[in-house]
N, C-alpha and C positions, 0 to 999 in steps of 0.2 A: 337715729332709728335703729342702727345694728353697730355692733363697734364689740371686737375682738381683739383681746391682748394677749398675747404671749400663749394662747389657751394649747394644752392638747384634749382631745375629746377620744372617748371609745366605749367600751361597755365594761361592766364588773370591772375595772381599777383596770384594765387593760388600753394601752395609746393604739389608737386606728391610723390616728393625725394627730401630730405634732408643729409647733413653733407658725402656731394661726397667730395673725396680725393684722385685722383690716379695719376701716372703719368708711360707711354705705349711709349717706344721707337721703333724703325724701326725694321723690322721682328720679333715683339711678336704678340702673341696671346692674346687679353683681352677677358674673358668668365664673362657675367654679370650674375647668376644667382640667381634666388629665385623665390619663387610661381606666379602664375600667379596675376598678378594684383600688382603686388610687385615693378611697377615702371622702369621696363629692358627695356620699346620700350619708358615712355617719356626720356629717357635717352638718346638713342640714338636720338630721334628725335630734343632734346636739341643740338646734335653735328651736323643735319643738318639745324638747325635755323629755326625748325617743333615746338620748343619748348620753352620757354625762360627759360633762364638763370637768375632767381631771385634775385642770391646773393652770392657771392664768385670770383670767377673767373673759366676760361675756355677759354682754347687756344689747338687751332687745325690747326695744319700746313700741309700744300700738298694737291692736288687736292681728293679733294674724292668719292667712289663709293658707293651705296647702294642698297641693295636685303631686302624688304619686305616683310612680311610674306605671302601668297601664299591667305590667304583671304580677302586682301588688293586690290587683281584686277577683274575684271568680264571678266571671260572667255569666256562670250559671245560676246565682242566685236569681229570685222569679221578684226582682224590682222594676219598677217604670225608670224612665229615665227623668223625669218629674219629680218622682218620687226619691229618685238619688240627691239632685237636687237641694228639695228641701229639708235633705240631713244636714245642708250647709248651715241653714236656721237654729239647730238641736246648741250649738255652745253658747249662741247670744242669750236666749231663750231657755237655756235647761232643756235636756233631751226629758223628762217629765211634764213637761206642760203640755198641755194641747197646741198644735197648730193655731194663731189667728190668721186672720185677712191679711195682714202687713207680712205675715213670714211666705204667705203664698202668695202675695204679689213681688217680694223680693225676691222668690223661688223663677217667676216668671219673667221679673223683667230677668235674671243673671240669666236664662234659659235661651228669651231673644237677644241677649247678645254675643249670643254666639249662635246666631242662626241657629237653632233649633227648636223653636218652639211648636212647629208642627210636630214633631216627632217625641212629645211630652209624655206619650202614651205610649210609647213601642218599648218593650220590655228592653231593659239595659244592654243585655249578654247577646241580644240581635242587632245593636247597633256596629258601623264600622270600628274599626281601631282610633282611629280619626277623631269620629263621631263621639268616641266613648269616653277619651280623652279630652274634647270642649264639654261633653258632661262634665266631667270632673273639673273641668276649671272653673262650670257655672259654680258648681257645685261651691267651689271656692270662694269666687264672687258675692254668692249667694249671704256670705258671713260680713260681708260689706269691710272687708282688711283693709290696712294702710300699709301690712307688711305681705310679700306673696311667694311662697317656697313652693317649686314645681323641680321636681326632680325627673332630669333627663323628660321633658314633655313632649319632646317632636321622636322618639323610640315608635318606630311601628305606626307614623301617620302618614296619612296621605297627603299628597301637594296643595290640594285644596285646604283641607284641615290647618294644616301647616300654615298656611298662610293667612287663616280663617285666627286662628291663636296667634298670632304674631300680630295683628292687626288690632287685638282686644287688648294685648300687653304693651302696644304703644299707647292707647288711648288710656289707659291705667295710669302708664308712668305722666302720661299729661297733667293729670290728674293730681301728681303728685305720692303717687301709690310705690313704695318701694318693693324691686323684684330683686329674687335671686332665684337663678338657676341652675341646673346643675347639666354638663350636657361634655361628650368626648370628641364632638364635632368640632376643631377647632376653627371652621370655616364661618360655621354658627355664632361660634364665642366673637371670634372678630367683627360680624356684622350688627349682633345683639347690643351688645357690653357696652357700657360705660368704661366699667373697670374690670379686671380681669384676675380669679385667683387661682393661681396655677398649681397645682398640688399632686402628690403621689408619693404618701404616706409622710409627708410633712409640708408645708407650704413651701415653693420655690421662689414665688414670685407673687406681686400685686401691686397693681397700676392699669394704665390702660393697656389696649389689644395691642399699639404698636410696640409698644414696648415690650410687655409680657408674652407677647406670642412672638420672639425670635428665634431665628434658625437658633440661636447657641443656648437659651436659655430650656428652648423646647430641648435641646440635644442634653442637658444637665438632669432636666426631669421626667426624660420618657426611656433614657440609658436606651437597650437594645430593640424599644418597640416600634416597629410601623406607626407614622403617625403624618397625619396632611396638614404642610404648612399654608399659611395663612395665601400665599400663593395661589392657591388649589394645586400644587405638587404632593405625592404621599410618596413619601421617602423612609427607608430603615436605616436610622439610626444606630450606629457603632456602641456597644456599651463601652 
């Protein structure tokens, strides 16, 4: 489904991240993390060809979804949350065609499940942070993926929320839906993850949470930043 070799990724001939290596089979879970600035969104923006691919190789098979981080849109645009939505429909379909029945019932069922289909109507930029973000995930849903890139998705949601999207991305990976996420929570990483890629501005590590999220391996790829281990301790690390 995703399989990276040797790749560095960044913009205009420039490396963001270097010395990527992983390879994410069908219903796992990839957790990219490390500090912020550490390289986790051009990463995945490298998997939706947001990014280039520098040098190694990179292969991504199956249609695929993505959810954004939540300050990536302007609430103020005057959209439904329905209407968001069924932008998920616009790549299967051609954003040119009209709307059929099949794209607005797939607009609805991605809407109910994530509990929101009463709120189909209430303009986008009024919903919670929460609220706005399982938009966006129907919204992803909506494109019916086998691959699903959500970048940092629990930033700014509520416990409900949080647990409302955590509950829709197990029932995916059931599924057989492969995720990757992008997220600096490493508390999150360990209880999410399959596998785990630890990164900050080159790959440190990749494997599972017990392994990849250790005190020594976090202390080689976080150098001097505050960082909470898998423990629930947050500790500052020595560079």
């Amino acid at each position: 489904m995703l399989r990276y070799h040797q790749a560095a990724v960044g913009y205009r001939g420039v490396p963001v991240l270097t010395d990527v290596t992983f390879e994410v089979g069908p219903g796992q879970i990839l957790v990219l993390a490390g500090p912020n600035g550490a390289g986790k969104s051009t990463l995945i923006k490298s998997m939706l060809g947001q990014a280039e691919v520098l040098s190694g190789k990179a292969t991504i098979d199956g249609p695929t979804g993505y959810v954004p981080q939540l300050g990536d849109l302007d609430p103020d645009f005057p959209i439904s949350a329905g209407q968001v939505v069924l932008m998920g429909r616009y790549r299967p379909r051609g954003w040119w065609r009209p709307t059929s029945k099949a794209d607005r019932r797939a607009a609805a069922t991605a809407l109910a499940r994530v509990d929101l289909q009463e709120r189909s109507r209430v303009r986008f930029g009024l919903l919670s942070g929460g609220q706005r973000q399982r938009v966006l995930l129907a919204r992803a849903l909506a494109s019916e993926p086998r691959l699903l890139l959500l970048d940092e998705p629990f930033n700014g949601v509520d416990v409900v929320s949080q647990q409302a999207i955590v509950g829709v991305l197990r029932e995916l990976v059931a599924d057989g839906v492969t995720l990757v996420l992008s997220t600096h929570d490493l508390g999150l990483a360990r209880d999410l993850a399959d596998v785990v890629c630890l990164v900050n501005g080159r790959q440190w590590a990749f494997g599972p949470p017990s392994e990849v999220l250790s005190a020594e391996t976090l202390r080689l790829a976080y150098g001097g930043h505050a960082i909470d281990l898998p423990d629930g301790r947050t500790v500052l690390v020595d560079p």
